[in-house]
N, C-alpha and C positions, 0 to 999 in steps of 0.2 A: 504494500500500500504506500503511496506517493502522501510524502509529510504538504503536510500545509504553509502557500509559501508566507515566511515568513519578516513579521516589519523590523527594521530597523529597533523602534522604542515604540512602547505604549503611548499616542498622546500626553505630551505634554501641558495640561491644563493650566499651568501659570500662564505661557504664551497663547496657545492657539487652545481654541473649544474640543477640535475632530480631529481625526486622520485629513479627512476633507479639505478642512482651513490650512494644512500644515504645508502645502506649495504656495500659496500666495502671501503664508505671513512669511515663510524663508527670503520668499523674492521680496521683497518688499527691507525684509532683515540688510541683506545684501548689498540691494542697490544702495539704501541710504548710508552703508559704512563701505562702499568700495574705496572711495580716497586716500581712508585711512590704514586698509589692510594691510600695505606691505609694511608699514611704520610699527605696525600694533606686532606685525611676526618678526620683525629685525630686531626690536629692543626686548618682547617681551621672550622670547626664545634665544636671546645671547648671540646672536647672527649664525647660533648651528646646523639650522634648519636645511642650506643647499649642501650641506657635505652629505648628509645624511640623504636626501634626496636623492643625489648624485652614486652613492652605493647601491638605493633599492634597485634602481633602474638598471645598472650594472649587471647586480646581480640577477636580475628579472630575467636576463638576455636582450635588453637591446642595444642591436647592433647600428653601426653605417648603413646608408642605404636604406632604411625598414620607414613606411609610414606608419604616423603614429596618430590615435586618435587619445587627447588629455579630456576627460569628461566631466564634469562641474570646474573649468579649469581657472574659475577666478581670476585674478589678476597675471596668471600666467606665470606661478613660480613652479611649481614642475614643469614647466611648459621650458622656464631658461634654463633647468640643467638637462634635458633633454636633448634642448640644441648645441649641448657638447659634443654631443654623436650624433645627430642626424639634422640636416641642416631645417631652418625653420620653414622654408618653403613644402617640407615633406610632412608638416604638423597642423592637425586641425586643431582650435579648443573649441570644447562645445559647455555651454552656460546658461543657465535658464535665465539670469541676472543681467538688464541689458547693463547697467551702471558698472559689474567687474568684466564683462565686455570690454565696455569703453576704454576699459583702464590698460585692457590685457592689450589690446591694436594699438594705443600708443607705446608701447613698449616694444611689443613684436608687430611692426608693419607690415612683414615678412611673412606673416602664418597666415592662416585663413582659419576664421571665425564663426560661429552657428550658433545661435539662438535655441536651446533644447534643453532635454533632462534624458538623463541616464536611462528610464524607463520606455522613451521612447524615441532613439536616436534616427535622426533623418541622413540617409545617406540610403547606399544600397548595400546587398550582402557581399560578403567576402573581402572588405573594402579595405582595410588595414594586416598590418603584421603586429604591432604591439598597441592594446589601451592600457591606460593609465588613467589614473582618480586617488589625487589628492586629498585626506580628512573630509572626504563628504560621505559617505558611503552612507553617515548617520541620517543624512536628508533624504533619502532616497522613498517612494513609497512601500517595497518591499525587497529583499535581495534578490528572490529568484526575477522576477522584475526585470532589472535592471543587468542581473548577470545575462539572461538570455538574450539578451540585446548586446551586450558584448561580444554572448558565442556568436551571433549573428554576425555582426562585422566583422570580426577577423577572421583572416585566411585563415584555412588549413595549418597548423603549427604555426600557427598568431599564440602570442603572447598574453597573459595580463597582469597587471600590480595593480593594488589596492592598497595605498597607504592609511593608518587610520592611529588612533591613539585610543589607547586599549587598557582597562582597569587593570591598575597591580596585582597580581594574585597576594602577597604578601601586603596585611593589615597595615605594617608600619609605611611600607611605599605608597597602599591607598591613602594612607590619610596624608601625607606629603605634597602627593600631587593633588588630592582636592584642594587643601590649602593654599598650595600656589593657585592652581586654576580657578577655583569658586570664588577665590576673594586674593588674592594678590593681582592677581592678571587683569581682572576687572577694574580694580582700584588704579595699576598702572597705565593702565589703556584710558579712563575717563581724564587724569591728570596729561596725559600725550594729546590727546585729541580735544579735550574741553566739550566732550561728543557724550550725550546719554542715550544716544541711538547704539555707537560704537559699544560702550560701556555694555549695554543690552545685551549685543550680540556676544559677548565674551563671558556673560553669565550664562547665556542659552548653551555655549558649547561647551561649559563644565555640565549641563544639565542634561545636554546629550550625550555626553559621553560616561556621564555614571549609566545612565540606562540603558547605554547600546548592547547588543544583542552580544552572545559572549565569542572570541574566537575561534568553538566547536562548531557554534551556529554559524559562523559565514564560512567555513571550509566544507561543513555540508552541504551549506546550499549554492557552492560553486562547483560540486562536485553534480547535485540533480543537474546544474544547466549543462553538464555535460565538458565540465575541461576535466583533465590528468594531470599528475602530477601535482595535484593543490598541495601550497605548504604556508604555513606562516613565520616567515622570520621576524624574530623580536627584539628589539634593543632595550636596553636597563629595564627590561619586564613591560614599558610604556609603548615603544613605540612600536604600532605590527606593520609587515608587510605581507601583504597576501598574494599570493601568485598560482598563476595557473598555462596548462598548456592547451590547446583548442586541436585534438587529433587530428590526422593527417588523413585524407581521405585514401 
């Protein structure tokens, strides 16, 4: 018997009422802090963020040569260690958010751009070798979702990463990083930006990420949509990368 696909988090009632409300209040979250996003990940992440990047994708397999599809791709920061290997012309970002849109095309001129969500990507099948998706995976409306529209676009031995930040298993790490995240992060970001939009959004993403669904569950339900090889590598217990291979016909 086929499991039930499953959500990301239960509604979140502080923000949004439904499952229903939860894309239009995200988009809505997004556009009004895009200005400030790369300001809020440089200072509040110690600028470690593209090293770290720059390994998953590594390790992920992509190579020279490969297009790449970045899916909620924000402002475009997986999007610039990507173009360490494979030039930006060969990279799409797709974002439901027209404001980290805007933000992502002045930065990379060079890429091409889409208007979309993970769960329903516009393009045709088979269309890429590696996707990529940066800490959104929490926004998504379910995983099987959005995975199956990955298997969709990539080739035959297409790739995938799913970066994400993932609860400690160890009580003393949990409560470390709620600490920073619940309320330092927040507190730092409203003093950077003078922003209670911004501010907002950086409480929502401690409150999605206590909730999100546990690392067993998004390696099952990458494995129904049918990739191999699923694994999750983990840094200091926080940070996961998920990966998968899409068979070879």
């Amino acid at each position: 018997m086929s499991e039930t696909p499953k959500t990301p988090h239960e509604p979140l009632s502080a923000y949004y009422a439904s499952e229903k409300e939860k894309p239009n209040y995200l988009k809505q979250l997004f556009d009004t802090s895009a200005d400030q996003y790369d300001r809020i990940l440089k200072y509040g992440f110690f600028g470690t963020g593209s090293a770290y990047r720059k390994r998953a994708l590594a390790r992920a397999g992509l190579q020279p040569g490969m297009r790449l599809l970045d899916v909620a791709c924000g402002t475009g920061v997986v999007m610039e260690q990507a173009a360490k290997t494979v030039p930006l012309e060969r990279i799409v970002g797709l974002d439901p958010s027209v404001g980290m849109l805007e933000a992502a095309r002045r930065k990379f001129p060079e890429a091409t751009f889409r208007e979309g969500r993970a769960e329903k990507i516009p393009g045709e099948d088979n269309a890429f070798d590696f996707v990529s998706m940066g800490y959104a995976l929490r926004h998504v409306e379910t995983l099987d979702a959005a995975f199956r529209e990955y298997f969709r676009v990539l080739k035959p031995g297409g790739k995938v990463l799913i970066l994400e930040i993932s609860r400690p298993h160890s009580r003393t790490g949990y409560l470390a990083v709620k600490l920073y995240m619940k309320y330092f992060l927040p507190a730092l970001t409203l003093v950077l930006s003078r922003d209670r939009r911004a501010y907002g959004m950086m409480r929502y993403f401690w409150d999605s990420i206590e909730a999100c669904a546990s690392r067993e569950d998004i390696l099952r339900a990458l494995e129904r949509s049918g990739f191999q090889e699923c694994r999750n590598d983990s840094e200091l217990g926080i940070f996961s990368a998920f990966s998968g291979v899409k068979p070879r016909e």
